[in-house]
N, C-alpha and C positions, 0 to 999 in steps of 0.2 A: 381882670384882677389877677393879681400875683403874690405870691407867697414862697417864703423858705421856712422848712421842715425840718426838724432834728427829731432825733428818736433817741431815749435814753433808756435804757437797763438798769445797769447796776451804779450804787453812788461815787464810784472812782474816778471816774471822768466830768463829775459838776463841777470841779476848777477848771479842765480845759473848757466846760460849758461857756462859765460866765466870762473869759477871757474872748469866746468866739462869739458872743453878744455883743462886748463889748466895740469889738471893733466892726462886728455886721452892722451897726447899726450907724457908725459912720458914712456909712456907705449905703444905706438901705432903708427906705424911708416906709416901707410896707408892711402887709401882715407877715408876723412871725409866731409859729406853731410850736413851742417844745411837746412832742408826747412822750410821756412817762409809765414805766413799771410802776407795781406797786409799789417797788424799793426806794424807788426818786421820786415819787409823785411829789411827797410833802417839799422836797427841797424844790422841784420846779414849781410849785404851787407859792414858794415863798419867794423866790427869783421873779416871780409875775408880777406881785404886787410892786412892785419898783417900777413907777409910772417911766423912768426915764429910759427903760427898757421897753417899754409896750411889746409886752411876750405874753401871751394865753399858753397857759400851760393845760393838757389835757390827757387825764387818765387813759392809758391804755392796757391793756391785757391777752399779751399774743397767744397766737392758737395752740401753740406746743411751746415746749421749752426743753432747750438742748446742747448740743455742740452747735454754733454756726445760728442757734433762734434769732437772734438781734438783726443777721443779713437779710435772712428771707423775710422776716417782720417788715423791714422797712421797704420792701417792694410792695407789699400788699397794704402797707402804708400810705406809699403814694396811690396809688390805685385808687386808692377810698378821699381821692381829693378833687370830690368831683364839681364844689363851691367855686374853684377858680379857673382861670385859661393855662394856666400853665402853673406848678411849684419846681421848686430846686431842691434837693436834697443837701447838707450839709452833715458831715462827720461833726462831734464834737471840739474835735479836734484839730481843730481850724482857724486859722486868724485872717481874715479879711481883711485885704488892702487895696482893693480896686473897685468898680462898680459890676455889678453882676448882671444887671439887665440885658446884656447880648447872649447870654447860654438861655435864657428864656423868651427871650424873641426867635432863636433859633429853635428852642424846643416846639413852639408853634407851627413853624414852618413843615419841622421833620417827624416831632413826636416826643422825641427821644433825643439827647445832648449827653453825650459822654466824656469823661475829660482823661487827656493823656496824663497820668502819672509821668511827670520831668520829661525826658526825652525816650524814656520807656521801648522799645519794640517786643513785639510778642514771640520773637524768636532768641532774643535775649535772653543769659543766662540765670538771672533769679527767675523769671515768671515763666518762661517755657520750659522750667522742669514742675511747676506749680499743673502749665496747660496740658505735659502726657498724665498728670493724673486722670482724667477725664479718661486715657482710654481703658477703665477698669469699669466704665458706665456704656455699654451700647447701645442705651435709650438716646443717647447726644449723638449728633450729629459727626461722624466720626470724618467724614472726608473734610469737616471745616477744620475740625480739630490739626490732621495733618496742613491742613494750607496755613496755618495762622506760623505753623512750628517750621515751616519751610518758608516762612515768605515777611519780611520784617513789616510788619503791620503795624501802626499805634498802638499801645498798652491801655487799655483806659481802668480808671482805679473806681472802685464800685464805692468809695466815699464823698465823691461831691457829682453831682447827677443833675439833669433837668428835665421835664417830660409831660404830658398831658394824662390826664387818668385815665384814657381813653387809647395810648399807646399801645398798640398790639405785641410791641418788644417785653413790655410787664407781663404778662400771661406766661409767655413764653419763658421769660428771663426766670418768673418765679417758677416755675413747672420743672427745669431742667437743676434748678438748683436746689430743689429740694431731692432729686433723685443726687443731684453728687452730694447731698448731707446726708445720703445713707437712706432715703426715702422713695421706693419704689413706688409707682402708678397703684400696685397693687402689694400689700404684704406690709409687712411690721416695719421698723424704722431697725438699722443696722448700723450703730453708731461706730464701730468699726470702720464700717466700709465708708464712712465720710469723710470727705476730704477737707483740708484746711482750706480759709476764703472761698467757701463755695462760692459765691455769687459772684464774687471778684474772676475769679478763675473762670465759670461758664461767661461771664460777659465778653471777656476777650475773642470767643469768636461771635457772638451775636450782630457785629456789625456786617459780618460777611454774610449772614442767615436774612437779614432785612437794611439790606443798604440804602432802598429808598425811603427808609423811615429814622433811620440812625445815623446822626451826625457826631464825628469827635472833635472836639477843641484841643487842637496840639498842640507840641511843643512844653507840656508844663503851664502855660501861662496860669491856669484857673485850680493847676495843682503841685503845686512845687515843694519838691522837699528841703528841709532848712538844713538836712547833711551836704556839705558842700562836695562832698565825690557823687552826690545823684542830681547835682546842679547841672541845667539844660542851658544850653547860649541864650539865655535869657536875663537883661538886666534886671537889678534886682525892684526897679522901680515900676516894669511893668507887670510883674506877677501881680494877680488878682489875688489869689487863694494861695495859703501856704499852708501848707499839712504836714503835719505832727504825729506819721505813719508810725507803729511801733512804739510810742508812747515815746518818740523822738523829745518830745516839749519834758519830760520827768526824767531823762535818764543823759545827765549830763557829763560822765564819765562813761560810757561804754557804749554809749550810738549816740548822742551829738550835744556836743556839748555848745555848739550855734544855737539848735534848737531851743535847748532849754535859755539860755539868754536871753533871746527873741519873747520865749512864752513868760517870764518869770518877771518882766518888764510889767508885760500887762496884768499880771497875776499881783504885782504890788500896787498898781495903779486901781485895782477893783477893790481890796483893802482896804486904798487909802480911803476911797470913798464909802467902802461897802455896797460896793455893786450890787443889787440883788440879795442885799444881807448876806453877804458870804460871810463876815467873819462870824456868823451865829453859826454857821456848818461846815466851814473849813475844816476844823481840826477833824471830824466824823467823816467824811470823804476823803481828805487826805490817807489816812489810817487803811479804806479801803483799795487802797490804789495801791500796789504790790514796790510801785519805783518810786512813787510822790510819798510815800510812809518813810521813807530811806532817809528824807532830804530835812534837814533841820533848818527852822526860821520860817517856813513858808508858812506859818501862820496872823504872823505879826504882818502889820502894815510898816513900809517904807519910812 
């Protein structure tokens, strides 16, 4: 049995939610888990009841809460999925357009499936000034750290994931990301000393720490971004996953305004029908959502 997992927080992001049900579910005929804050619980609880979604929406309650809570959460997330053979993690923030079942047949095989963000390398210049963060932590593994930044390796983006509860990359992956969010083995939590995308950031070298158990799906195909300057030679028919990095899908003047196109289709399309009862909590999430508040009409249907 197989499964994909979302983890929600705050209610900002339950429009890109219901837009990345809606089209998971074209494509994915399986169990699907939303777990929720106390802040989302009600609206994923009301997103459930819409048989056409078959979503179990389930209370959750993380260990800390902080800069970076919501990354390390969702590894000890999967962790505790120990009901099936394999789950897949999904961002909110996502639109589904291809079949997912090879990143979890592969997660089987290796453990752990990670997916290249577009054509990504780790020595490239957004993420490897992201990766010398890490050397302010000498609990990490610092000789990986230098080979990732010397040596153009896949990028993998710590938003859409596949892996077994049982992969020894989880332990490790959560352990090391909790010291670059400022949380030492031993001692208080130092919210200064945290770095942004913890998890995202230590993942990039985790595949060189355990290669026999860590596979990456490259190229973008399973995570491509809808700005066309981070589009990988990949047509646009075979991307599986497209991701709405940056709150790409709300902010259609000043980082992509493809993006928001792309999302605002579906986002009229879940209205027209009331996906999930969205128009009962649209206007209440939109307002939370710092760039989706901006934008006038996204409450009406089509």
């Amino acid at each position: 049995m197989r499964r994909v997992v979302y983890l929600m927080s705050g209610p900002g992001f339950m429009p890109y939610l219901i837009t990345s049900l809606k089209t998971l579910r074209v494509h994915w005929r399986a169990e699907v888990h939303v777990h929720a804050w106390d802040e989302s619980i009600e609206i994923a609880r009301r997103i459930a009841e819409d048989e056409r979604l078959g979503v179990t929406a389930i209370s959750r309650e993380p260990r800390w809460r902080g800069k970076n809570s919501q990354f390390a959460d969702k590894i000890l997330l999967m962790m505790e999925q120990t009901d099936v053979h394999s789950a897949l993690y999904l961002d909110a923030d996502t639109l589904v357009s291809g079949k997912l079942f090879p990143l979890l047949e592969l997660a089987e095989v290796k453990s752990f499936v990670g997916t290249q963000f577009c054509n990504w390398k780790t020595n490239g210049g957004i993420i490897s000034g992201r990766i010398r963060r890490l050397r302010d932590f000498p609990e990490i593994d610092q000789d990986l750290v230098d080979e990732v930044l010397d040596n153009p390796y896949p990028s993998p983006n710590g938003g859409i994931f596949a892996c077994t509860h049982y992969s020894p990359v989880l332990p490790l992956w959560h352990r090391w990301t909790m010291i670059a969010c400022g949380n030492p083995p031993l001692g208080a939590f130092n919210w200064r000393r945290g770095i942004f995308i913890a998890d995202e950031t230590v993942l990039q070298i985790l595949p060189l720490k355990m290669p026999e158990r860590i596979t990456i799906a490259k190229d973008g195909t399973y995570n491509m971004s809808p700005k066309e300057k981070y589009r990988a030679n990949v047509p646009d028919e075979y991307v599986r996953v497209w991701h709405g990095h940056g709150n790409c899908f709300g902010r259609p003047s000043d980082k992509s305004p493809e993006g928001h196109a792309m999302w605002l289709r579906h986002w009229r399309e879940c209205l027209d029908v009331n996906l999930g009862g969205c128009r009962e909590w649209a206007e209440h999430c939109l307002r939370q959502n710092k760039h989706l508040s901006r934008l006038e009409g996204l409450c009406t249907a089509s």
